[in-house]
C-alpha positions in Angstrom: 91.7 130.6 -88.8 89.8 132.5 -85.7 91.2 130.6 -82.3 87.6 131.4 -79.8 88.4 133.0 -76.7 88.6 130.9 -73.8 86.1 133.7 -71.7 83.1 135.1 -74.0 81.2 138.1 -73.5 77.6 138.5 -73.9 75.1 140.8 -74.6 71.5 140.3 -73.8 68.3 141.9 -75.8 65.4 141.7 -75.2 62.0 142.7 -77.0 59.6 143.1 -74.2 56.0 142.3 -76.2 57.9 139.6 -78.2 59.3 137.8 -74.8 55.9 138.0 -73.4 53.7 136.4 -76.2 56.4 133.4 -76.3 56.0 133.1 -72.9 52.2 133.3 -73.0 52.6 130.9 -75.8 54.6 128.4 -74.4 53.6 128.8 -71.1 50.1 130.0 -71.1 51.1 133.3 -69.0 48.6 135.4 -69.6 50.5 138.5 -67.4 54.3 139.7 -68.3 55.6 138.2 -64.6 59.2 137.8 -66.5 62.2 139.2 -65.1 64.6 139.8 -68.2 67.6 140.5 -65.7 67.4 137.3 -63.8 66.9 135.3 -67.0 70.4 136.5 -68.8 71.8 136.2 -65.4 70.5 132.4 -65.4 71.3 131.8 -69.3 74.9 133.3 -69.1 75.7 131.3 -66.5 74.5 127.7 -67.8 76.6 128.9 -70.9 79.6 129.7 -69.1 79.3 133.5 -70.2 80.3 136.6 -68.8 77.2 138.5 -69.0 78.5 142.3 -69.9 75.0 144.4 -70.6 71.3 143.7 -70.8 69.0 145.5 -72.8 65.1 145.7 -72.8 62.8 147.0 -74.9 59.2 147.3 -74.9 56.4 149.6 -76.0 54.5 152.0 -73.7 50.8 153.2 -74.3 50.0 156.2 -73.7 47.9 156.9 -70.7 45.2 157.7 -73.3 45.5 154.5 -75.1 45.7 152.5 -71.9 46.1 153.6 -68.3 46.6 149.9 -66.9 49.5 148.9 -69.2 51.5 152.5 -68.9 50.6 152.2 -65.8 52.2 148.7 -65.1 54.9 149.2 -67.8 56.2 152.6 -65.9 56.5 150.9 -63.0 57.9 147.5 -64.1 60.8 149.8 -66.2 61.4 151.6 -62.8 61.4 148.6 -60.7 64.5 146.8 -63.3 66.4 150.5 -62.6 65.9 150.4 -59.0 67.1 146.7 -58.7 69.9 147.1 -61.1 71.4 144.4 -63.1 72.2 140.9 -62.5 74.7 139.9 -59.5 77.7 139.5 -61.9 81.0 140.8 -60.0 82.0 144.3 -61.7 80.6 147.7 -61.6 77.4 148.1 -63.5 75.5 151.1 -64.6 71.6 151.2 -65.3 69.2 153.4 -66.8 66.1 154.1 -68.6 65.4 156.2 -71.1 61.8 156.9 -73.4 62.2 157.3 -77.5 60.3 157.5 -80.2 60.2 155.7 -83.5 58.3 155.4 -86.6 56.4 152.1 -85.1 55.1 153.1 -82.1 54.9 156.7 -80.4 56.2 155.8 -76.9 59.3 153.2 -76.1 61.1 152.3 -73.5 64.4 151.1 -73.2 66.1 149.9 -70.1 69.9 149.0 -69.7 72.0 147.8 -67.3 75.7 147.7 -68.7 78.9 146.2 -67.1 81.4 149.0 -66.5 85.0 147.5 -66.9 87.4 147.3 -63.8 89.7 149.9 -63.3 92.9 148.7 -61.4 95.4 151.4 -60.1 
C-alpha cells in the first residue's frame, strides 16, 4: 500500500486557447486578461501544494495570419518571462521558447520551473 507524502509537488499546464474559451465561457471574457502564473500560485496554495513548475502553451499566428493576436501573444509570452514565476520561496528559472508541430505552424511555450535548493 502507497503511504501519500505529507508535502506534494505540483506541476501546472496550461493550454493557452483552451484556458481562454472556458474562461470566455464561464465568464463571458471576451479578451485572454488571465494570468496562468498567478492562478497556479493561487490554486497551489488553497491546496496546500508546493507549486514546482508552470507550463503554458498557446498558439501564435503568424504575422500574416493575424498581426493583432502575434502581436499581443509575443508580448503577453514576454511579459510572463520578464515577471517570472509565482512568489514561491526557491530559485526558479524561466523561459520561452517557439516550436513547431503538426497542428499548428507557430507555438509557444513558456516555463517557469523551480530549481531545487542547493545547501553547502
Amino acid at each position: 500500500m502507497t503511504i501519500e507524502p505529507s508535502a506534494k509537488r505540483t506541476i501546472a499546464f496550461f493550454d493557452g486557447q483552451n484556458l481562454y474559451h472556458a474562461a470566455r465561457h464561464a465568464f463571458g471574457y471576451a479578451y485572454p486578461n488571465y494570468d496562468p502564473l498567478a492562478l497556479a500560485s493561487a490554486i497551489s496554495k488553497v491546496q496546500g501544494w508546493d507549486l514546482a513548475e508552470v507550463r503554458f502553451y498557446t498558439g501564435v499566428p503568424d504575422r500574416e495570419d493575424n498581426p493583432f493576436w502575434r502581436h499581443f501573444w509575443t508580448n503577453k509570452l514576454a511579459h510572463l518571462g520578464r515577471r517570472g514565476p509565482p512568489s514561491t520561496p526557491g530559485r526558479w528559472s524561466t523561459g520561452t521558447r517557439s516550436s513547431t508541430c503538426p497542428m499548428e505552424r507557430n507555438t509557444a511555450i513558456f516555463r517557469a520551473k523551480r530549481r531545487a535548493s542547493t545547501s553547502a
